[in-house]
Backbone as a ProteinNet text record, in pm:
[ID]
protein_1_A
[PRIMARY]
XXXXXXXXXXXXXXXXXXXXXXXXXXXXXXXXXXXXXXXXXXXXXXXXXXXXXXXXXXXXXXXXXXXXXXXXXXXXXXXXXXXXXXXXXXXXXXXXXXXXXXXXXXXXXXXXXXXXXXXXXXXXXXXXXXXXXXXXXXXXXXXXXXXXXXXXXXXXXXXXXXXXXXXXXXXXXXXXXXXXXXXXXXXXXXXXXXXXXXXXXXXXXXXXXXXXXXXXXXXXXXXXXXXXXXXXXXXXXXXXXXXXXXXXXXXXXXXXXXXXXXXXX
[TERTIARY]
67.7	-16.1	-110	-201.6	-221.1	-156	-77.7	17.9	48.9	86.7	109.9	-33.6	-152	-274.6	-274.2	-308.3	-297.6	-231.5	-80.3	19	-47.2	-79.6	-128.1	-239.3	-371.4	-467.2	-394.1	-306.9	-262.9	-260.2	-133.1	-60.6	-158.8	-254.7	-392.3	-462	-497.4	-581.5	-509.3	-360.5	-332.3	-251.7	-255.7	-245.4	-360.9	-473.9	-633.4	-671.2	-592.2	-622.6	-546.2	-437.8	-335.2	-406.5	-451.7	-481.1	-641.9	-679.8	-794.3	-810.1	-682	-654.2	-576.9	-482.7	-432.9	-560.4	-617.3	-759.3	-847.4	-832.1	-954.5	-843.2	-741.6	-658.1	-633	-658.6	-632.1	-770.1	-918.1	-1037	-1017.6	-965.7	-964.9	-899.6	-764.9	-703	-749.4	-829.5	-853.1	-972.7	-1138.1	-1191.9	-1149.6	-1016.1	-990.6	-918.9	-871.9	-807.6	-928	-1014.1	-1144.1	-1200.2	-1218.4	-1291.5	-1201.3	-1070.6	-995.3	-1007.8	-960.9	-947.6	-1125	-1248.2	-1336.5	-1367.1	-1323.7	-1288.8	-1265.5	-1136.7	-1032.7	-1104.3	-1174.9	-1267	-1371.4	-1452.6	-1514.4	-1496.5	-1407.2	-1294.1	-1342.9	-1223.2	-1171.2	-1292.6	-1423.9	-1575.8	-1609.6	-1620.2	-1646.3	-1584.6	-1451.1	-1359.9	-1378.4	-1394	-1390.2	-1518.9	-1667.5	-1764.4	-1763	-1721.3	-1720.1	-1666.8	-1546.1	-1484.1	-1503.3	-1610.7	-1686.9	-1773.6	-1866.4	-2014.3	-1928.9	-1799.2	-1788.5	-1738.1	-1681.8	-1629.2	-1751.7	-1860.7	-1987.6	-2084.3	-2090.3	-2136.9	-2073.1	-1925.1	-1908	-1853	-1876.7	-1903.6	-1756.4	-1784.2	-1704.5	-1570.6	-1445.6	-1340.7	-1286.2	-1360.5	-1295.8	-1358.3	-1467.3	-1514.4	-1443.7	-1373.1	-1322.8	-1148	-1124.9	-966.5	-1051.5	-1080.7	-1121.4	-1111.2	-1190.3	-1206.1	-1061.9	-988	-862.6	-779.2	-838.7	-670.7	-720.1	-814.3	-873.7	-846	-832.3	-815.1	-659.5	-594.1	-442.4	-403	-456.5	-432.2	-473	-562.6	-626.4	-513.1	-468.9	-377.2	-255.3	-200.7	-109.6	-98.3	-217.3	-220.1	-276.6	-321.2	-337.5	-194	-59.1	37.6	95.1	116	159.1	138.5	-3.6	-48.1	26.1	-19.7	53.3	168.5	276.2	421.2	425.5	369.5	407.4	317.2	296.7	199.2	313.7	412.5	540.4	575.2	481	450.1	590	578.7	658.5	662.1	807.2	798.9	650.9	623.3	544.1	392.2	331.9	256.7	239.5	311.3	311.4	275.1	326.2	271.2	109.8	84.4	-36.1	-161.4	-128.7	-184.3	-188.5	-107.7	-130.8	-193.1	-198.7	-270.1	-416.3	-460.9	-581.3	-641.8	-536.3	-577.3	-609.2	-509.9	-552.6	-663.2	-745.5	-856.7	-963	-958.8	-1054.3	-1085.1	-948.8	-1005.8	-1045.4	-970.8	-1003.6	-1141	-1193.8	-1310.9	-1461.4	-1409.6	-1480.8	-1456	-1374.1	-1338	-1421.7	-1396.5	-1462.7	-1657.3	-1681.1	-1814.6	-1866.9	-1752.7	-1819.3	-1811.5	-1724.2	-1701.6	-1850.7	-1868.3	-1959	-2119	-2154.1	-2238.3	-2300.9	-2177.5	-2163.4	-2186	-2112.8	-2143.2	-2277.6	-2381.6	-2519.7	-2604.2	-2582.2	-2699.6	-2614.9	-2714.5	-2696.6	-2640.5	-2554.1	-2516.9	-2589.4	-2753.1	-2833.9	-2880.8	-2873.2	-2927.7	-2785.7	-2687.7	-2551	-2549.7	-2524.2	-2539.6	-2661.5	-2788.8	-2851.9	-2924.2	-2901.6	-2895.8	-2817.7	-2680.9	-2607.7	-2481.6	-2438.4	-2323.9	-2422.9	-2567.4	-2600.7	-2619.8	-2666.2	-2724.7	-2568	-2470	-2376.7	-2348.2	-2370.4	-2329.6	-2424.4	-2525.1	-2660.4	-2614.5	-2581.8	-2485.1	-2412.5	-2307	-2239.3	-2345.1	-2384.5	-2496.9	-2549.8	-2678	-2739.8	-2669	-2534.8	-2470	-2404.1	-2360.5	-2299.6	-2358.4	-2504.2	-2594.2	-2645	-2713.5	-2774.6	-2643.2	-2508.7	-2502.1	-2448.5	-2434.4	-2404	-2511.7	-2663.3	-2830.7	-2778.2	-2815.8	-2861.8	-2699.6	-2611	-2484.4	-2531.4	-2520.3	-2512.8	-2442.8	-2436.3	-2340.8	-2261.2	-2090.7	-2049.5	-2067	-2019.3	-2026	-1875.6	-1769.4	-1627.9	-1512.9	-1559.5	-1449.3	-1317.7	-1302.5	-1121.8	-1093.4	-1155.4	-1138.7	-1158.6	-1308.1	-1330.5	-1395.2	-1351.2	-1433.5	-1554	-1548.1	-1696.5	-1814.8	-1820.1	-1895.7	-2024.7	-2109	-2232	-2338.6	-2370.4	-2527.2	-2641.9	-2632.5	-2738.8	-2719.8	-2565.5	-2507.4	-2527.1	-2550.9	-2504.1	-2731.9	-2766.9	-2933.9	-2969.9	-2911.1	-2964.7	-2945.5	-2771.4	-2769.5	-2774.8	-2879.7	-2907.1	-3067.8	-3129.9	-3249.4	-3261.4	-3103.6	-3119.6	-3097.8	-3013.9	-2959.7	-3099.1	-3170.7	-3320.2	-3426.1	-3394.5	-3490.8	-3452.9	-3366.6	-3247.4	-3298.4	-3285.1	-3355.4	-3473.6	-3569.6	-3735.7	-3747	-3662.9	-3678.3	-3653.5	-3563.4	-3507.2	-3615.2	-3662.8	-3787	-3903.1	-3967.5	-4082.3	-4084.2	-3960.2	-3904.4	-3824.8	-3839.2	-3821.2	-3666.6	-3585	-3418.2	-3325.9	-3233.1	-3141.3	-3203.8	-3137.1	-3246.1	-3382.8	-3485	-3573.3	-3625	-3587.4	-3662.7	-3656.1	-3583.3	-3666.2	-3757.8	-3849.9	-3956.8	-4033.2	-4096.2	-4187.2	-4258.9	-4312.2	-4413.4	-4324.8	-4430.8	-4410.2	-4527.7	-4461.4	-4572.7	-4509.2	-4627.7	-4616.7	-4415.5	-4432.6	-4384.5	-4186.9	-4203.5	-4085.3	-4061.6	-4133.8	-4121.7	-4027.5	-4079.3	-4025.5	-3861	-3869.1	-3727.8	-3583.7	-3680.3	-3649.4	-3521.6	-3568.3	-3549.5	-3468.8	-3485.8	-3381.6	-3236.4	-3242.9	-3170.8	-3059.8	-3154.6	-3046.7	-3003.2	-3078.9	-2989	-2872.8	-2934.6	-2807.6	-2639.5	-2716.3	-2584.6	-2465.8	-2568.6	-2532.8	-2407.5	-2518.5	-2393.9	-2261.4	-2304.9	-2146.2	-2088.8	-2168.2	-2056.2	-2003	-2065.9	-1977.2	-1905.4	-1914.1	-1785.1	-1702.4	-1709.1	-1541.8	-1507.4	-1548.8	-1517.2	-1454.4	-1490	-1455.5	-1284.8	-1299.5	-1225.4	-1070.5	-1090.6	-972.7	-949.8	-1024.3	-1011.5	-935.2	-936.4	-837.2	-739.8	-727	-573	-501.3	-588.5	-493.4	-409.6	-546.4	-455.1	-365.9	-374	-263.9	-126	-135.4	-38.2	-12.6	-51.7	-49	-48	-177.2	-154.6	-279.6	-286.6	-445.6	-526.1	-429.4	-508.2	-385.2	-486.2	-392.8	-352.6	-346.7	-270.5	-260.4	-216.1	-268.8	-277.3	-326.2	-355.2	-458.2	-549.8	-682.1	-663.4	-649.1	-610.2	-733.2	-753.3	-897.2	-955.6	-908.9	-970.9	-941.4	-750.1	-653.2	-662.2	-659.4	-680.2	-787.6	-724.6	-861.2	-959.8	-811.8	-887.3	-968.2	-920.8	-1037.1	-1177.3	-1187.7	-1277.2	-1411.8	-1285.3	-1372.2	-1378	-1361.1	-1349.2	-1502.3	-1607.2	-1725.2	-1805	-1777.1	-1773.9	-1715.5	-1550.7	-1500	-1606.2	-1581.8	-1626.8	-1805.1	-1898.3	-2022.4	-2030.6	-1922.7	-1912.4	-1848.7	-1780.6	-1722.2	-1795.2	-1912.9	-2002.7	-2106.5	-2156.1	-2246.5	-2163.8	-1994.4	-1981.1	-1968.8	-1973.1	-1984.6	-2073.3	-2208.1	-2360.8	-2425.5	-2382.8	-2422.5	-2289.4	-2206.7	-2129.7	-2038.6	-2044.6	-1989.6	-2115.6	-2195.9	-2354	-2353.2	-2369.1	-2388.4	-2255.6	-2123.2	-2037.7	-2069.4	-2111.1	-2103.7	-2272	-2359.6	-2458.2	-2533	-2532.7	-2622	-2729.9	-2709.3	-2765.4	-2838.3
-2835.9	-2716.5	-2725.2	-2846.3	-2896.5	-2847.7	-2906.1	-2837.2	-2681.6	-2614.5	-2498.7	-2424.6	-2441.6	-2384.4	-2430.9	-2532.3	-2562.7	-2489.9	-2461.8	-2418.7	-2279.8	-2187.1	-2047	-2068	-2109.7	-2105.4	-2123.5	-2202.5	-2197.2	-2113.7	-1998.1	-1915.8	-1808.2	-1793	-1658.5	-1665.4	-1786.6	-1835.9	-1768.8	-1805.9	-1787.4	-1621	-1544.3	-1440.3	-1373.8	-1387.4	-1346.6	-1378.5	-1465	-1532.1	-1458.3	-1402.3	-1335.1	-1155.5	-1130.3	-979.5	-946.4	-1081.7	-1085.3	-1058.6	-1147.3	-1156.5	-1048.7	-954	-791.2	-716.3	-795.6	-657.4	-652.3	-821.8	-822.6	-727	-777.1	-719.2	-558.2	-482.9	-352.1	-320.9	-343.2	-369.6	-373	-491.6	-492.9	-390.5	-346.4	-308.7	-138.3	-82.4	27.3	72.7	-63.1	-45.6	-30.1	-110.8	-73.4	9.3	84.2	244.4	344.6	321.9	380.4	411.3	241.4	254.9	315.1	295.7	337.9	487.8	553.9	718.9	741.3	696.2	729.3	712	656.7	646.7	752.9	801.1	855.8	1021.1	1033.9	1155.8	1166.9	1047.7	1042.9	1106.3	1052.1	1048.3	1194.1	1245.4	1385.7	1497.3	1425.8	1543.9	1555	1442.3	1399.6	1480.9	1463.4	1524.5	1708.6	1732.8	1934	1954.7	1868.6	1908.6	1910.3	1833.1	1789.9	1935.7	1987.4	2028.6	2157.6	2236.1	2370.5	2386.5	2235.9	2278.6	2262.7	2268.8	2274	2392.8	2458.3	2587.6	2698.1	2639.9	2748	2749.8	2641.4	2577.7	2686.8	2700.2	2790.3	2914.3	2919.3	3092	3165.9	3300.1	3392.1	3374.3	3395.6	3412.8	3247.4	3102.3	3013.7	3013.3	3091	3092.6	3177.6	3253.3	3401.4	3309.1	3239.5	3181.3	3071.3	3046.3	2919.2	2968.5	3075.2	3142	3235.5	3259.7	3300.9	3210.9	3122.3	2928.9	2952.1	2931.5	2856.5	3005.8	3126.9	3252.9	3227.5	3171.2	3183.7	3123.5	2970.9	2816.4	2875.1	2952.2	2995.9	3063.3	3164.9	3246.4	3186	3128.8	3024.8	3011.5	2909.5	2798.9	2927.5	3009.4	3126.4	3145	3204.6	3260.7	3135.8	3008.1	2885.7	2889.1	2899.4	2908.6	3050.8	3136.1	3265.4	3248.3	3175.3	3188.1	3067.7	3007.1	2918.2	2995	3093.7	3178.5	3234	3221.3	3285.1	3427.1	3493.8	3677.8	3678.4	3881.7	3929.5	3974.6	4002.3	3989.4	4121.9	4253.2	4310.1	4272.4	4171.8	4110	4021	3942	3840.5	3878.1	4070.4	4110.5	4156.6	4179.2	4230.2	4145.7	4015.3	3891.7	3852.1	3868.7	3841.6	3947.9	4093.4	4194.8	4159.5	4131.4	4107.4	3946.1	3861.6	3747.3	3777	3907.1	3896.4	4020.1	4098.7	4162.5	4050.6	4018.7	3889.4	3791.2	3702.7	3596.3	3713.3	3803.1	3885.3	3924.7	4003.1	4017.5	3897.2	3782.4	3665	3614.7	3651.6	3624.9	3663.2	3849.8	3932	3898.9	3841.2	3822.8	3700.2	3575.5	3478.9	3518	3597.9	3582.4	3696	3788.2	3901.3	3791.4	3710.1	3655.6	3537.7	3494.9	3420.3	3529.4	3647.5	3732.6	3752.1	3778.4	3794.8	3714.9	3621.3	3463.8	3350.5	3289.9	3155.7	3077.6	2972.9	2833	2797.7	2790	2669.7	2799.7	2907	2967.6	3028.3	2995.9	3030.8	2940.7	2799.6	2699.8	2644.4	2651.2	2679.6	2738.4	2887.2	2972.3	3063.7	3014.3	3102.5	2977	2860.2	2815.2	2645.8	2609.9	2520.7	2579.4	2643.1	2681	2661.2	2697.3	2725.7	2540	2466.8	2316.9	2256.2	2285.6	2279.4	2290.8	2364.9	2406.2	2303.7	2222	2160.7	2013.8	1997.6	1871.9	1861.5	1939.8	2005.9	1954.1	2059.4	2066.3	1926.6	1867	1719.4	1596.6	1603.2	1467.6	1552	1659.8	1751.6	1655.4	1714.8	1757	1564.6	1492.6	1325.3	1295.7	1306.4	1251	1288.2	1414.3	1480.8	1555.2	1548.8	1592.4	1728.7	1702.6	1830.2	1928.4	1968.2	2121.1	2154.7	2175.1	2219.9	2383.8	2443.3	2620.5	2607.9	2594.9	2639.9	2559.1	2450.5	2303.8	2386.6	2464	2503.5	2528.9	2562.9	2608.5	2499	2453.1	2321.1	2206.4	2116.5	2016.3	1957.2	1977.3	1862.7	1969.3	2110.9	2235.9	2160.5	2171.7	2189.1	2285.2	2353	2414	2334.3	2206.2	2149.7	2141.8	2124.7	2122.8	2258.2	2354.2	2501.3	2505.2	2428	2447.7	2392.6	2285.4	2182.1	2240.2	2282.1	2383.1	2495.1	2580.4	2686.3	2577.2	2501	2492.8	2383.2	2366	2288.5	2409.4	2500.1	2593.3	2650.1	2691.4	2788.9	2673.5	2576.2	2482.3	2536.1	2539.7	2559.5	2691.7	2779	2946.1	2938.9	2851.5	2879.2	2797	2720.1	2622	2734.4	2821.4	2904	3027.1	3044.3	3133.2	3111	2994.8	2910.8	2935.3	2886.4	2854.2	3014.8	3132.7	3255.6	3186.2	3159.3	3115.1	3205.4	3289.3	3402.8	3550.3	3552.8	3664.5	3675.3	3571	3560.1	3596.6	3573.9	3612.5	3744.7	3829.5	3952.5	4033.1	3929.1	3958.7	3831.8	3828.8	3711.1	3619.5	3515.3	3507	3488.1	3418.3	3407.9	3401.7	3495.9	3525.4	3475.8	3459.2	3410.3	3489.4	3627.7	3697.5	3666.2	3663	3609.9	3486.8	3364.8	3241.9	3259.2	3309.2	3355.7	3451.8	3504.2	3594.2	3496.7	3355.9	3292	3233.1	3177.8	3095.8	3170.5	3300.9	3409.6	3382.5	3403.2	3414.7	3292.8	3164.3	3032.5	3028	3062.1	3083.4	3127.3	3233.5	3379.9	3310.6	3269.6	3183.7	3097.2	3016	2893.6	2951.1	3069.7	3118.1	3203.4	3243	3302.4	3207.2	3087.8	2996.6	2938.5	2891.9	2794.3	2881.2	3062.9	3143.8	3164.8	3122.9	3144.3	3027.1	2887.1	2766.7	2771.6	2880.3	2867.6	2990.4	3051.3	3129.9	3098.9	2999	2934.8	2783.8	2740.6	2630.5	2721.2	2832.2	2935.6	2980.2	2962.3	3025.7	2852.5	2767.6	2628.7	2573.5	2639	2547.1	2657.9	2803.1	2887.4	2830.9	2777.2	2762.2	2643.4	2557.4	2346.4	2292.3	2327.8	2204.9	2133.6	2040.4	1966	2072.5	2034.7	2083.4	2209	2274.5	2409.2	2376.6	2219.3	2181.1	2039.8	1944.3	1813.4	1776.3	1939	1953.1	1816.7	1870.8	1747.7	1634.5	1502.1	1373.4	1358.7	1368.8	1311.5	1425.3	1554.2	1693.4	1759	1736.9	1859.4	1957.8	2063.3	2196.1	2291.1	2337.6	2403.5	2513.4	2588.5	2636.5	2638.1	2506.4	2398.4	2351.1	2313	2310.1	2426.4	2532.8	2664.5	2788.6	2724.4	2841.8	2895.1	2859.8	2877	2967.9	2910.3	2976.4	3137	3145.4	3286.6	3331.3	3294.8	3381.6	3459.5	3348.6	3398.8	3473.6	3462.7	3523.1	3679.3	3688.8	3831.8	3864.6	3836.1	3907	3973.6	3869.8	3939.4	4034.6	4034.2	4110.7	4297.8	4230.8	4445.6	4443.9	4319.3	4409.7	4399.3	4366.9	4378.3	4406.4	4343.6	4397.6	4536.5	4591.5	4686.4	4785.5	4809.7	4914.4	4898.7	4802.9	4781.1	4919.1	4864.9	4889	5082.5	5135.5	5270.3	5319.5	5250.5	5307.6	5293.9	5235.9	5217	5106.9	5051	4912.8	4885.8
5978.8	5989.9	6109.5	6121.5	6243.1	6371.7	6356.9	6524.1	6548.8	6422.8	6418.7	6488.6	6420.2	6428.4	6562.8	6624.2	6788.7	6886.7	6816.2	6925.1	6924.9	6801	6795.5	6897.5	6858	6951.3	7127.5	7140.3	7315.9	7369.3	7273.2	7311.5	7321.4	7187	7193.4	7317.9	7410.2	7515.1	7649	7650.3	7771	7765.4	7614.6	7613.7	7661.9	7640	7662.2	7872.9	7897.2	8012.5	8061.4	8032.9	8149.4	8145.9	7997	7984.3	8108	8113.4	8184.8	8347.6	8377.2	8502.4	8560.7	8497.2	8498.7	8518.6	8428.7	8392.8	8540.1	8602.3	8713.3	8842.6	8803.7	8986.1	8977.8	8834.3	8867.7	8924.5	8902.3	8938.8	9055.2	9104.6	9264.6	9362.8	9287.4	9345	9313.3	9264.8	9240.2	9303.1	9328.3	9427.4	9590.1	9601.8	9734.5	9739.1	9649.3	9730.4	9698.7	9627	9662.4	9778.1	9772.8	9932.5	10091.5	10044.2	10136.1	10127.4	10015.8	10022.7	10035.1	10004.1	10036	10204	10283.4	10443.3	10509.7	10443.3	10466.6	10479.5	10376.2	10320.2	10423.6	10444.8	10555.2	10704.5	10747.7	10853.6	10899.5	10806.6	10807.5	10789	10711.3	10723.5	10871.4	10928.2	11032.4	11160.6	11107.1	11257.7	11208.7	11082.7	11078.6	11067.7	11068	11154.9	11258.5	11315	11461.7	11531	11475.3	11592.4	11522.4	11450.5	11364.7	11486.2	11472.8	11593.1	11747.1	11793.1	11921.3	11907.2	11779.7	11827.2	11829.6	11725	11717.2	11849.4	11940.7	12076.5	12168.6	12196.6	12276.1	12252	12106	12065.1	12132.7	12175.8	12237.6	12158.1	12228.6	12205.2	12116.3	12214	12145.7	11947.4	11912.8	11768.4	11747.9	11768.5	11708.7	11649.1	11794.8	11773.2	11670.4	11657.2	11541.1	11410.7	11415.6	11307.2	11258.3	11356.9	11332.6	11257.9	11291.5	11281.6	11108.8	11120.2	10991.4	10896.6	10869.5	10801	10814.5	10895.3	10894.2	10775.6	10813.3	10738.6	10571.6	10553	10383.4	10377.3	10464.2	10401.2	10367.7	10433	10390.2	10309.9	10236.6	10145.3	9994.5	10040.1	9945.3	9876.4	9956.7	9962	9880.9	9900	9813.3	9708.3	9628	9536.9	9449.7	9480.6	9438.3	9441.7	9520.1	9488.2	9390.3	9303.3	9168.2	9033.4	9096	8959.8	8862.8	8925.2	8793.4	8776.8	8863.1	8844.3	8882.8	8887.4	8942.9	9097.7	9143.9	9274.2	9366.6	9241.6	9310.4	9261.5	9183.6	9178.8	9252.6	9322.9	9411.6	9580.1	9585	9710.1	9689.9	9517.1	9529.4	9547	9506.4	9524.3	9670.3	9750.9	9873.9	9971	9909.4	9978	9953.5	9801.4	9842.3	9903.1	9931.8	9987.6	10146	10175.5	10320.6	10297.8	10239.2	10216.1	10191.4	10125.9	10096.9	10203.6	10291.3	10332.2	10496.6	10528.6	10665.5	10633.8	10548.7	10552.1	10586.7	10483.8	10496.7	10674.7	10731.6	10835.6	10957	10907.3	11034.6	11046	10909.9	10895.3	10957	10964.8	11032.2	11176.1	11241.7	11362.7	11405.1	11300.2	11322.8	11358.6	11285.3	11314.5	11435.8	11466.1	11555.1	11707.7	11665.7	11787.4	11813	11701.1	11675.4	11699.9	11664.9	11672.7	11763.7	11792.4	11883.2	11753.8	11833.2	11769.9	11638.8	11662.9	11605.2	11466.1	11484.1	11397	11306.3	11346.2	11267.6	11180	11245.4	11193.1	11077.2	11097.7	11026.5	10910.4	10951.5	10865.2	10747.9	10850.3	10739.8	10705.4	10718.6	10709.8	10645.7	10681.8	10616.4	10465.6	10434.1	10298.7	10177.9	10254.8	10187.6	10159.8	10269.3	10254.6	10152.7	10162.3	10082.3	9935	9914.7	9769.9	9701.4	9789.5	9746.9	9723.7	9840.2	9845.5	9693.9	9709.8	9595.8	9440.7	9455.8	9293.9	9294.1	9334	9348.8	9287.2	9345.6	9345.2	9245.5	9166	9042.7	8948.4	8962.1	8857	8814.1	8871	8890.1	8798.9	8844.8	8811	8664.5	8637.6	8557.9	8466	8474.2	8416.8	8309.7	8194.6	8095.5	8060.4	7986.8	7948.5	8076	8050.2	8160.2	8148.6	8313.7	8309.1	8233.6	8305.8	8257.8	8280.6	8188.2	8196	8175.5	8124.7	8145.5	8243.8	8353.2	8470.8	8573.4	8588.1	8658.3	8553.7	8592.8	8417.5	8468.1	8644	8669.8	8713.4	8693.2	8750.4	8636.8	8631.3	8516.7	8577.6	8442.8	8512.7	8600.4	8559.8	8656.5	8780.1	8810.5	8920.6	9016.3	8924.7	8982.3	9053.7	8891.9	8959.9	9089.4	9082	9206.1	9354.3	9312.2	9469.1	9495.8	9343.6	9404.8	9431.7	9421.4	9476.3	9637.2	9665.5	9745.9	9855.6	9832.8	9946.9	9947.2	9839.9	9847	9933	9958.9	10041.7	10204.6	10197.9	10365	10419.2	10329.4	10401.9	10379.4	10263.2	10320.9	10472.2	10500.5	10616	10737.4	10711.2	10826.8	10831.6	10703.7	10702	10770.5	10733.3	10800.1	10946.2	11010.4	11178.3	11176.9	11132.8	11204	11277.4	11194.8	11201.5	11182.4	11222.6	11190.1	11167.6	11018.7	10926.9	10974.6	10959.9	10947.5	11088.9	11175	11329.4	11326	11251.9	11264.7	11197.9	11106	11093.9	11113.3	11235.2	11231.5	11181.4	11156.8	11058.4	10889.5	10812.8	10664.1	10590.8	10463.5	10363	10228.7	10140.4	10000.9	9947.4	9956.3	9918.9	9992.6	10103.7	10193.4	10121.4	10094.7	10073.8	9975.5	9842.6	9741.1	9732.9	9837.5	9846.3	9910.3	10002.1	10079	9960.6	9842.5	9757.5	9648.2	9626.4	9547.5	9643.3	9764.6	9830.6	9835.6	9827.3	9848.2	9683.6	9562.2	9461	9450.8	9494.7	9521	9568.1	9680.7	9754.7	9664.2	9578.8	9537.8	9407.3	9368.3	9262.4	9302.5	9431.8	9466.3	9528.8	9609.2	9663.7	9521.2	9401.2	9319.5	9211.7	9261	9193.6	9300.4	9408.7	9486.6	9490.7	9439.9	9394.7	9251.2	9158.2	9012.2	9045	9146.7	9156.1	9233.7	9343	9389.7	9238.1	9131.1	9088.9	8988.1	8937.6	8864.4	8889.3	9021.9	9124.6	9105.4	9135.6	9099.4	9003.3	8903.6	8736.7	8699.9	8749	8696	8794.3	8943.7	9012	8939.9	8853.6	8777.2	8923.2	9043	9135.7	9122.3	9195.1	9257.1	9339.2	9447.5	9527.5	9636.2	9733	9754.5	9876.2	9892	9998.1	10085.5	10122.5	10185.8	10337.3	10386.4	10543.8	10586	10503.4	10516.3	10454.1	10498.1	10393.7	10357.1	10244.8	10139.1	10111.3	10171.1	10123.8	10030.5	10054.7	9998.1	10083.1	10084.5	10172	10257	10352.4	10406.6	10293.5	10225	10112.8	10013.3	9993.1	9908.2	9960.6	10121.9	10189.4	10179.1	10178.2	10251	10113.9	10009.1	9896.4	9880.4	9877.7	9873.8	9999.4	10111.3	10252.2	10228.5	10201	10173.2	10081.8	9967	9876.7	9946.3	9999	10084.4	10162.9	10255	10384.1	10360.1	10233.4	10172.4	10143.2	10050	10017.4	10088.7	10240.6	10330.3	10415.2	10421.1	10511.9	10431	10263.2	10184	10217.5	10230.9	10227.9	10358.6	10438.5	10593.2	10716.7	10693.4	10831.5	10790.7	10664.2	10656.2	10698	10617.4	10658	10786.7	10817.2	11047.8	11074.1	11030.9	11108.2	11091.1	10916.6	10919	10937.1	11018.9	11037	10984.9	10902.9	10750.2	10769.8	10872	10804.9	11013.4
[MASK]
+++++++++++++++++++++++++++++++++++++++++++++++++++++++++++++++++++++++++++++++++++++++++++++++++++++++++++++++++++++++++++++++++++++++++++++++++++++++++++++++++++++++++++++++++++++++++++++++++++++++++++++++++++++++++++++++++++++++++++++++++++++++++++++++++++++++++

């Protein structure tokens, strides 16, 4: 019985010793494709900032073709998505009529502004706030997690997330308010009252950027993909990039570049 009980204990030891040593190398081996696809993610922020502020730098025709590439590339990756939705063939054109209403509009509005403002106040004013958002809801909703908005749709969205970057984007336009930045230079100066509208405003943002985020993450799980495309390595898609951007940039162009265009505004 002796030996028996011995031989068991060996075999439990170097069963425990091997489950241990599996256990340490998936560890290892799972921090380093971490750290690798976190690189990789890096990389690629790096190179489509980079080459945003050289197209917003020399403005004119090369922002307009930029802004063209990048409305092509959504539409694309729009049109992908919609062709695994299962519809029918005249649902599938109606889905793509309003993809090109949607992302053209979001389109004519970035290029509309860029025509309007310098570099530093495009950049600033109307395309940080929106980054602000993500910043914001990211590190919010990580700290502080809580109740999600619409885990069937996205599982990592939370209200805190949605608070943080509406109060991080509402930091970005009192900043552009303060320094008379975009919008704000045409009324000089800041009052209690501006401060306050300053900060409605980067809310405002935060909730339509993280509903044209809830709105391409609904076009996904109806298409069963990840992501709406693997243009960007560590991104997935430009669409994915820029779902928040469209959805913003549609909205200022019903309530400002349309009124401009009929007089209104």
């Amino acid at each position: 019985m002796g030996d028996v009980r011995s031989r068991l204990e060996e075999i439990t030891k170097q069963a425990l010793d091997e489950v241990q040593d599996n256990h340490s190398d998936r560890l290892e081996g799972s921090s380093a494709s971490g750290m690798s696809d976190l690189l990789v993610r890096f990389v690629s922020a790096v190179a489509m900032l980079g080459v945003s502020i050289i197209a917003l730098y020399f403005g004119g025709w090369f922002w307009i073709a930029f802004v063209v590439l990048l409305a092509g590339l959504v539409l694309w990756e729009w049109n992908l998505l919609v062709g695994k939705f299962g519809g029918s063939g005249l649902s599938e054109v109606a889905w793509q009529f309003l993809g090109a209403l949607y992302v053209g509009a979001a389109a004519l509005a970035m290029v509309q502004v860029r025509l309007n403002f310098e570099m530093w106040p495009v950049l600033l004013a109307f395309l940080a706030p929106v980054i602000a958002v993500d910043v914001g809801a990211y590190f919010s909703g990580r700290l502080i997690g809580g109740p999600k908005i619409a885990p069937s749709i996205s599982p990592s969205k939370t209200w805190s997330g949605l608070l943080g970057g509406g109060v991080a984007a509402g930091i970005v336009c009192i900043f552009a308010e303060v320094m008379d930045i975009g919008p704000g230079s045409f009324a000089p100066g800041y009052s209690a009252s501006s401060i306050v509208s300053a900060l409605g405003t980067g809310i405002l943002i935060a909730v339509i950027a993280q509903s044209g985020d809830f709105f391409e993450s609904w076009m996904k799980r109806r298409a069963e993909v990840k992501d709406s495309s693997n243009l960007l390595p560590g991104h997935g898609g430009i669409f994915d990039r820029l779902d928040g951007f469209l959805a913003v940039f549609f909205v200022l162009f019903l309530f400002a570049v349309v009124p401009a265009y009929i007089g209104l505004a």
